[in-house]
C-alpha positions as CSV (number, residue, x, y, z in Angstrom):
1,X,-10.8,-12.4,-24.3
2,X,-8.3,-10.1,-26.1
3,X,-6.8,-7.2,-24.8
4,X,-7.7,-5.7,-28.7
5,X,-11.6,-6.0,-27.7
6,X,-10.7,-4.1,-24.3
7,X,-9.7,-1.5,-26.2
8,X,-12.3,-1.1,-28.7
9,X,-15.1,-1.3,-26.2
10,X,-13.3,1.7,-24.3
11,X,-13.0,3.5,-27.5
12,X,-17.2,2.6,-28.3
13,X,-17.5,4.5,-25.0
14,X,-15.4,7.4,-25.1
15,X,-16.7,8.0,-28.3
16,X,-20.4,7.5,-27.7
17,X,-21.4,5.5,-30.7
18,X,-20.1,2.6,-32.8
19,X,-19.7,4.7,-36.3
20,X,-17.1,7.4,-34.4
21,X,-15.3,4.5,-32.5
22,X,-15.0,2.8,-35.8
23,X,-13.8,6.4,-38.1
24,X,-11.0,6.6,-35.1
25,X,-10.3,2.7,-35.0
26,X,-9.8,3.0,-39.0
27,X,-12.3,0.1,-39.0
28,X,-15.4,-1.1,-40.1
29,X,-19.0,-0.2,-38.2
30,X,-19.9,-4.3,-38.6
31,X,-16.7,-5.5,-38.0
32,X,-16.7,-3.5,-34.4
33,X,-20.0,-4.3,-33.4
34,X,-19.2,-8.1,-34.0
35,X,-15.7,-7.8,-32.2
36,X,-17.7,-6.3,-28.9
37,X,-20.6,-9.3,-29.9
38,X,-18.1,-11.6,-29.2
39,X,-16.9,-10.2,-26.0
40,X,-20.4,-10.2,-24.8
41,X,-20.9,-13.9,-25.4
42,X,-18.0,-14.4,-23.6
43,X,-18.5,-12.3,-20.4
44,X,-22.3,-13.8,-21.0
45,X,-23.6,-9.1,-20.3
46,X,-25.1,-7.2,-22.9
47,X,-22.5,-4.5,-22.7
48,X,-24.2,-2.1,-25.2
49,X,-27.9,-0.8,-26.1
50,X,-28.4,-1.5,-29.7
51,X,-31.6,0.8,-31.5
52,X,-31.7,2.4,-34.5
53,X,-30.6,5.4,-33.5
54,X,-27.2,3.9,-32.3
55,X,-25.9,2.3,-29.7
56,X,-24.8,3.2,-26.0
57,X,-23.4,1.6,-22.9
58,X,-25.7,-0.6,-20.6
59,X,-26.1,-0.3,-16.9
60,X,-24.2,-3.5,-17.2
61,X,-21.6,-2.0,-19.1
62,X,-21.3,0.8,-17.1
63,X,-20.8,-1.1,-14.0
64,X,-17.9,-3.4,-15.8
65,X,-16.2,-0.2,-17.0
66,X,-14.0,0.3,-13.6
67,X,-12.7,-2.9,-14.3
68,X,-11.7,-2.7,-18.0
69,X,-9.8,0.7,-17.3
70,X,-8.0,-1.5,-14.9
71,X,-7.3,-4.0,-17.1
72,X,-5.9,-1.7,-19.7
73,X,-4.1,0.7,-17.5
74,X,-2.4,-2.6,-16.2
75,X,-1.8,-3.0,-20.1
76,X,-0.5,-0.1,-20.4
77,X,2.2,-0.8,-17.1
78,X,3.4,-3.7,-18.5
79,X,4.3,-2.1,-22.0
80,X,5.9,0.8,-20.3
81,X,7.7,-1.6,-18.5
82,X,9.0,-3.8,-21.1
83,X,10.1,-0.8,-22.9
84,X,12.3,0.5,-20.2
85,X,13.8,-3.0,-19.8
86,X,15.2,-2.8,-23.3
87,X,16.7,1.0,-21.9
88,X,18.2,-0.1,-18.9
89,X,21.6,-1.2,-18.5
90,X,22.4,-4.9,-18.0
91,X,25.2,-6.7,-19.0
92,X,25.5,-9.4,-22.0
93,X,28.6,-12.7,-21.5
94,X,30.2,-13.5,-24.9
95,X,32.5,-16.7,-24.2
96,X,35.3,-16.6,-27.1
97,X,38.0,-19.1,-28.1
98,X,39.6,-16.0,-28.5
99,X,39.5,-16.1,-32.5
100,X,38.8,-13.8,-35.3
101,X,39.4,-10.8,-32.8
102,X,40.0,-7.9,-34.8
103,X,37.8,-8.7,-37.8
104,X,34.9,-9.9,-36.2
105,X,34.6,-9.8,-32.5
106,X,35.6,-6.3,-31.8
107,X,33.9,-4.5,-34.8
108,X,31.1,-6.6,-33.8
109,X,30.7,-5.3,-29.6
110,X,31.3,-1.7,-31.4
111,X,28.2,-2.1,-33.6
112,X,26.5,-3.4,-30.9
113,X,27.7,-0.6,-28.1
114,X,26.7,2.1,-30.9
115,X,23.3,1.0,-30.4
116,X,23.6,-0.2,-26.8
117,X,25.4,2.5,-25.3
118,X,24.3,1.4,-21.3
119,X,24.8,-2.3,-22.1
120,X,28.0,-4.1,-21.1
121,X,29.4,-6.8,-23.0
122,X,31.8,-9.3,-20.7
123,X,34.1,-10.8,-22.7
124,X,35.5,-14.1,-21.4
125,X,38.1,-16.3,-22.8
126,X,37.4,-20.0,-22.5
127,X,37.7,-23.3,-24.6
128,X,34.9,-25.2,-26.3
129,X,33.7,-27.4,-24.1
130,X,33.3,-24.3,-21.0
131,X,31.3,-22.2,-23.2
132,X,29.2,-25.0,-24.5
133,X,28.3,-25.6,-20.9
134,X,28.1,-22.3,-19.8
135,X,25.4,-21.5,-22.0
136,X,23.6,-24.6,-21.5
137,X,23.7,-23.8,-17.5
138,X,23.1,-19.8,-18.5
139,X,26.6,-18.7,-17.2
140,X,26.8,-17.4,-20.6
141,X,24.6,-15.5,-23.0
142,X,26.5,-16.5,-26.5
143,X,29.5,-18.5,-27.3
144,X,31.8,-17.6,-30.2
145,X,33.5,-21.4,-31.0
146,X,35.6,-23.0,-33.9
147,X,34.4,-26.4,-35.3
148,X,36.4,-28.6,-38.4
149,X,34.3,-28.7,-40.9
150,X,32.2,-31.9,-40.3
151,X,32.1,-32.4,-36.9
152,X,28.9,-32.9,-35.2
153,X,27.2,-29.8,-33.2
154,X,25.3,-30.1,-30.3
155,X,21.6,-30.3,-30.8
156,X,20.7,-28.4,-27.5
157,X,22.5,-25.2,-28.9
158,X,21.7,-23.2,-31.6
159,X,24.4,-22.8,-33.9
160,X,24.8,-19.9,-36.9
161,X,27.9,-20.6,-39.1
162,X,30.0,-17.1,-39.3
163,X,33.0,-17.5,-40.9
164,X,35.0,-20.3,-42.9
165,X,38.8,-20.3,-43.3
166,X,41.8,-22.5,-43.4
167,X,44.6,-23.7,-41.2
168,X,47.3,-21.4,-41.6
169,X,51.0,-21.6,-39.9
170,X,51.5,-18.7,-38.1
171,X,55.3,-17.5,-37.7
172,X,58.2,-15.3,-37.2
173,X,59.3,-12.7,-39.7
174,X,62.9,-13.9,-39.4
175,X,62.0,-17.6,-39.5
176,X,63.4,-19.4,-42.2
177,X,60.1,-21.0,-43.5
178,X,58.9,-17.3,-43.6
179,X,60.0,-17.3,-47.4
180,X,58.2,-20.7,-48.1
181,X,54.8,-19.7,-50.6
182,X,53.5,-22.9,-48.2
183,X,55.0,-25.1,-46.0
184,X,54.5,-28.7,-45.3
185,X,54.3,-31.0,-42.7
186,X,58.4,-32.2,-42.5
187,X,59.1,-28.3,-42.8
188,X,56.6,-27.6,-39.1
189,X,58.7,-30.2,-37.8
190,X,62.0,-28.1,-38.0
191,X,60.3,-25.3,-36.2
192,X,59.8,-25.1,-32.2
193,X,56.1,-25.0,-31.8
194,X,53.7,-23.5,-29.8
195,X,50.8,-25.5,-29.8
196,X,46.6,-24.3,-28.4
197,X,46.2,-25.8,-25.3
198,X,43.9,-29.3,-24.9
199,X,39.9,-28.4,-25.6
200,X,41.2,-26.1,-28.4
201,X,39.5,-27.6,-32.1
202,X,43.5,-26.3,-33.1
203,X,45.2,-28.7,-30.7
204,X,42.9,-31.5,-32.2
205,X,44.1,-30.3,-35.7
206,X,47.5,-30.0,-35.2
207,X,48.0,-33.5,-33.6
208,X,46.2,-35.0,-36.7
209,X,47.8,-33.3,-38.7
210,X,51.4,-34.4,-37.9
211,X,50.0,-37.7,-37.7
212,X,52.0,-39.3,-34.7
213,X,55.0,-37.3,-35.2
214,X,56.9,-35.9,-32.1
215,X,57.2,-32.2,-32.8
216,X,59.6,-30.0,-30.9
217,X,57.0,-28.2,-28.4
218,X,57.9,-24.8,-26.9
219,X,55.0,-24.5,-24.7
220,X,51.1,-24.3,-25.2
221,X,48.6,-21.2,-25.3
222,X,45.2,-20.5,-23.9
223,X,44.2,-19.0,-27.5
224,X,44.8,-17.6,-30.5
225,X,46.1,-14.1,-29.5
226,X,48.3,-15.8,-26.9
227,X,49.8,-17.6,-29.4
228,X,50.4,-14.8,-31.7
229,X,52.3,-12.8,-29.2
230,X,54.7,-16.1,-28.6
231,X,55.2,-16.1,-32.4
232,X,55.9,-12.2,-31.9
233,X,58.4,-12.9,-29.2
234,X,60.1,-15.6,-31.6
235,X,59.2,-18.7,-29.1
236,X,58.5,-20.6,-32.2
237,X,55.7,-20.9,-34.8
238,X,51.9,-22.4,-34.3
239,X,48.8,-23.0,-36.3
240,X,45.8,-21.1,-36.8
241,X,42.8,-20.6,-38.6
242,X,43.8,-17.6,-40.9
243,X,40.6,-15.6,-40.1
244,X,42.8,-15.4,-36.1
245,X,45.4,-13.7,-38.5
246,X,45.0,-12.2,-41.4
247,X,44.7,-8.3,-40.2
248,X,45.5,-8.6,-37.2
249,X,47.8,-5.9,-35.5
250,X,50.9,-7.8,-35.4
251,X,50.8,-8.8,-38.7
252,X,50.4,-5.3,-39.8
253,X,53.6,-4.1,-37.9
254,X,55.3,-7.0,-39.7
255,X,55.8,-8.9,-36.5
256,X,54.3,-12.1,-37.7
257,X,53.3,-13.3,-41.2
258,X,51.3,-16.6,-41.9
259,X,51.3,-19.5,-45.0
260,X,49.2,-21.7,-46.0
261,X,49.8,-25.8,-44.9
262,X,50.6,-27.6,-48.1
263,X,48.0,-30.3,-49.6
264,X,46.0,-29.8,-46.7
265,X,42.1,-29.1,-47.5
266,X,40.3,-28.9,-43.8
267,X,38.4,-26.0,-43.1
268,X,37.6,-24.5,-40.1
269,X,34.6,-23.1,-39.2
270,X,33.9,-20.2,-36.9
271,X,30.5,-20.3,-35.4
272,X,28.3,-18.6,-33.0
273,X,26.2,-20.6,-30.3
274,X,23.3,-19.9,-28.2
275,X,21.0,-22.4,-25.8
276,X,17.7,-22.9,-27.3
277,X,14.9,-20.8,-25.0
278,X,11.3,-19.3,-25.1
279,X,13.0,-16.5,-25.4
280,X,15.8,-14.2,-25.6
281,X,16.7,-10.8,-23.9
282,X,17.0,-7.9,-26.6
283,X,20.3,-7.1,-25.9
284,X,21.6,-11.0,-26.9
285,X,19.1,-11.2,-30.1
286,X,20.9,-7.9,-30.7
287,X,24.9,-8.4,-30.5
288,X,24.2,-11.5,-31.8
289,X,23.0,-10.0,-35.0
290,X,25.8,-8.0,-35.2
291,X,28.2,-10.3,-35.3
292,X,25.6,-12.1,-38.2
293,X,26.2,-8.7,-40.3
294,X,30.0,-8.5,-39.5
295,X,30.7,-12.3,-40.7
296,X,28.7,-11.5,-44.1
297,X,30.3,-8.6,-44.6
298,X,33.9,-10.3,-44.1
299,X,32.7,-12.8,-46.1
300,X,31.9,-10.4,-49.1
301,X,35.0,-8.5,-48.9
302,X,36.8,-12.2,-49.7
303,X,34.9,-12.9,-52.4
């Protein structure tokens, strides 16, 4: 049984024949008389008189018809219902490795609020391995993450591919490898550096890429705009993928610039993660589409 057949059998009745139900249906005369045919078999009651002159409800049908209007009114609850869900206000947890801030993540939660205005986005900063696990235990709702190119995903989240960048060394204005076009392993090894805390996909990086050299470490940071603001304060210089810093604020005011690592070709990817379910609440299939239309934008605008 189909809640469609409910319906046209109501509209049979309140329309007194099967020719006007099917004019307001915008259907054929056969192909509604065979729709309520099959309902009959089903419910095993002749629901309608058939003659030639047309056909009407049964004495049958007439005594089913409390219960269809229930039916449908129920229907009819339920839609209401779902569409005031998607009104309502809830709230919608974004982990973050706290990357691509300003380019992505915040015009992204201001596309989203534009079109969410009563929904709250909780922004929490965490590393990989906490937001992988929060969404698998539903502490979180989507999980923005970095990955080096290559390494495995986990096959109990669904992951979309944002953004792809490069390692870039973030540093002081007034540093002296500020005026390097690129700078090379030896050269980070003059510089006091402020490494991403363990968990971080840069702390894995960095490690390998000074390959078992024992840099001169300032202190560690839970993140990448942590880290910029040490950079800012001159505590010494750290590495980044340059999506975390190209455009950002302090770069603009000149209070941290950022070069390239010499001969180095990884690639870092910034993704965006979600458990695998039945389904998903609006608001989540929603931000999470914007952040989709932010990345591709950002992506065009690099060429």
């Amino acid at each position: 049984m189909r809640i469609e057949q409910l319906e046209y059998l109501a509209a049979v009745t309140r329309f007194g024949s099967l020719r006007r139900a099917a004019e307001e249906l915008h259907m054929s005369q056969p192909a509604l008389s065979e729709t309520v045919r099959n309902l009959e078999r089903e419910l095993g009651v002749d629901i309608l008189e058939r003659k030639r002159s047309g056909a009407k409800i049964s004495e049958e049908g007439r005594e089913l018809l409390p219960h269809i209007a229930g039916v449908l009114e129920a229907v009819d609850r339920l839609r209401s219902a779902a569409d005031e869900q998607h009104r309502v206000s809830r709230s919608v947890r974004l982990g973050t490795v706290n990357t691509a801030t300003v380019p992505l993540l915040i015009p992204g939660i201001r596309a989203f609020g534009a079109a969410h205005p009563t929904t709250r986005v909780e922004v929490v900063d965490a590393r990989q391995e906490e937001i992988q696990r929060g969404l698998l235990e539903g502490g979180f709702d989507l999980g923005l993450v970095n990955y080096l190119e290559g390494d495995d995903q986990p096959p109990d989240l669904e992951t979309t591919r944002l953004l792809r960048g490069r390692p870039v060394v973030c540093l002081h204005p007034d540093s002296p490898l500020a005026s390097r076009p690129e700078i090379t392993t030896d050269e980070l090894l003059t510089e006091p550096l402020i490494a991403m805390r363990s968990g971080y996909v840069m702390h894995r990086y960095l490690h390998r890429l000074l390959r078992g050299h024992r840099p001169s470490f300032t202190c560690t940071a839970d993140g990448a705009e942590m880290g910029k603001l040490m950079v800012a304060e001159g505590l010494g210089a750290t590495v980044l993928p340059d999506f975390s810093v190209a455009g950002d604020p302090l770069e603009r005011r000149g209070a941290i610039v950022h070069r390239p690592v010499a001969g180095d070709r990884t690639r870092v990817l910034l993704v965006l993660q979600r458990r695998i379910a039945g389904s998903t609440p609006r608001a989540v299939r929603d931000l999470h589409g914007s952040f989709v239309r932010r990345a591709a934008e950002l992506t065009r605008a690099a060429g």
